[in-house]
C-alpha positions, 0 to 999 in steps of 0.5 A: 523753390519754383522757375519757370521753363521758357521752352516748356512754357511752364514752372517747376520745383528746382528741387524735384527736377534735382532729385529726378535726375539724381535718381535716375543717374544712380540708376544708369551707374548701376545697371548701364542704362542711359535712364531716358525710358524713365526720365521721360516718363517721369518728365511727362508724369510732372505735366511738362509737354512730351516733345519736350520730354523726349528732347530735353530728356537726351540730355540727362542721359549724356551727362548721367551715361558720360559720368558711368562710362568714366568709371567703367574706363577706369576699370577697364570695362569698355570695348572702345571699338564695339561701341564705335561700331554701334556708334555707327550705326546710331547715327545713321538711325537716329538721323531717320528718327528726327524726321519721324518725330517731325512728321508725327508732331505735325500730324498731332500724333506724337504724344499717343505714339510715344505713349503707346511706344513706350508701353509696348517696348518696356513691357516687351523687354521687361517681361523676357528679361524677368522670366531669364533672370528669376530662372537663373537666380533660381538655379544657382539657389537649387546650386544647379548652373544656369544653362548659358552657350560658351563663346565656342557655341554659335547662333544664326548671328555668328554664321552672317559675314563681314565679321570683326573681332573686338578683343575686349568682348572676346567676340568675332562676330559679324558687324552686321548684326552690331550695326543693325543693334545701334541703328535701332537704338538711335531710331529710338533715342530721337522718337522716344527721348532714350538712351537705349540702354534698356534694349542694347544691355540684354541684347548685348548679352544674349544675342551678341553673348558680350560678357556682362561686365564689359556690357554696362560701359560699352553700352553706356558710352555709345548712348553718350555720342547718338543722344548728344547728336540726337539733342543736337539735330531737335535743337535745331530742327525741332526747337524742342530742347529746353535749356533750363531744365536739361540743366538741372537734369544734369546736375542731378545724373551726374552726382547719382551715376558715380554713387549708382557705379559703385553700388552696382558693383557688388551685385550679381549679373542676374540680381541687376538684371532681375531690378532692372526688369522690374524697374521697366515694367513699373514705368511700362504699367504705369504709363499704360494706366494713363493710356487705358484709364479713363481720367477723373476729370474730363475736359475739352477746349473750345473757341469761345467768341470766335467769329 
């Protein structure tokens, strides 16, 4: 069943857009991501235009990471107040974010950048995440323990001041570092459409040393507050949000998160972290193939009878 996009200017299968966010919402409950780095790929794979992508994109995101939080409340795996300071600073670097993607788009840049983001990033984390957790998935099948620092063990982060203690991580850590973590991650969710999930999970995990379980939730309820600001400041600023299609997005996430939760609940931290390295390098190749790939067929625009 085909409708037509009116912000997209184009027309859609209802049902693919439907199982596109079906998809990706099953895989936000399951690995505590918000599913942007690979809803916008995937928005941009079906022709719909990038800026539009990026934008309409964040919507998915709030609903499929509000339906995986809810569960993860339930559970009692989310530090409210860890993600509070996050929040902080997403605001501040989503709101910097906007102004970068305005600029880019009018200088005709902002579909190469965001391709070219996006390949860089996925690849980058993707790649480190895989090599940690096919070492630890290794050691614990030789039955020797993986290497990890306890939380008595510091690094350069611990010895940085202003530090706060959040009881539900067991962390006292400095909020410089968490703030600095949720800035980057709202820079991001305003260029590149993305929760941020892909970054701030590992990041949480290795260089903030927050328990695996409480990772996933606290995550997930940070992106749903800086991507519905984010939304918010395109709608209004850039006009690039298409109701419709967020719409359907939507409706899809919202069934696959709570399926996707519970799925991701009987695996090992270093089984889901493994997946979702592997999941990120498949979107990083194949939007690097569309970058460097010379396409089959070439064309270009020209005025005709213009006088």
């Amino acid at each position: 069943m085909g409708i037509y996009l009116p912000i997209a200017e184009i027309s859609v299968n209802v049902f693919v857009l439907l199982a596109m966010g079906a998809a990706v919402g099953f895989l936000s409950g399951m690995f505590g991501v918000g599913g942007g780095f690979l809803i916008t790929p995937l928005l941009i794979f079906y022709n719909i235009p990038p800026a539009i992508a990026v934008a309409t994109g964040a919507n998915q995101v709030i609903a499929s990471s509000f339906s995986g939080a809810l569960s993860h409340v339930k559970r009692g795996t989310l530090d409210f107040k860890l993600g509070g300071v996050l929040l902080a600073g997403g605001i501040v670097g989503s709101t910097g974010g906007i102004f970068v993607f305005g600029f880019l788009r009018r200088l005709g840049q902002l579909d190469l950048f965001i391709s070219l983001l996006y390949v860089v990033l996925l690849g980058t984390v993707g790649g480190l995440m895989l090599v940690e957790s096919v070492n630890a998935l290794r050691a614990t099948r030789s039955g020797a323990a993986p290497v990890l620092k306890k939380s008595g063990q510091h690094n350069w982060i611990h010895r940085l001041p202003l530090k706060m203690r959040f009881r539900a991580s067991k962390l006292f850590v400095s909020v410089i570092p968490v703030l600095g973590l949720g800035a980057g991650i709202g820079f991001l969710s305003s260029i590149m459409g993305v929760g941020g999930g892909f970054i701030m999970v590992p990041a949480l995990i290795y260089l903030l040393k927050v328990p695996t379980n409480v990772v996933i939730g606290t995550s997930l309820f940070q992106i749903i507050f800086t991507s519905a600001y984010t939304t918010l400041v395109h709608a209004t600023t850039n006009q690039t949000v298409d109701v419709m299609l967020a719409f359907l997005l939507m409706a899809g996430g919202v069934a696959g998160a709570q399926y996707g939760a519970k799925a991701g609940q009987r695996l090992r931290g270093e089984q889901l972290r493994a997946l979702l390295a592997l999941l990120v390098l498949a979107v990083a190749i194949r939007l690097a193939i569309d970058l460097f790939v010379t396409p089959p067929n070439l064309y270009s625009l020209s005025g005709v009878g213009l006088t």
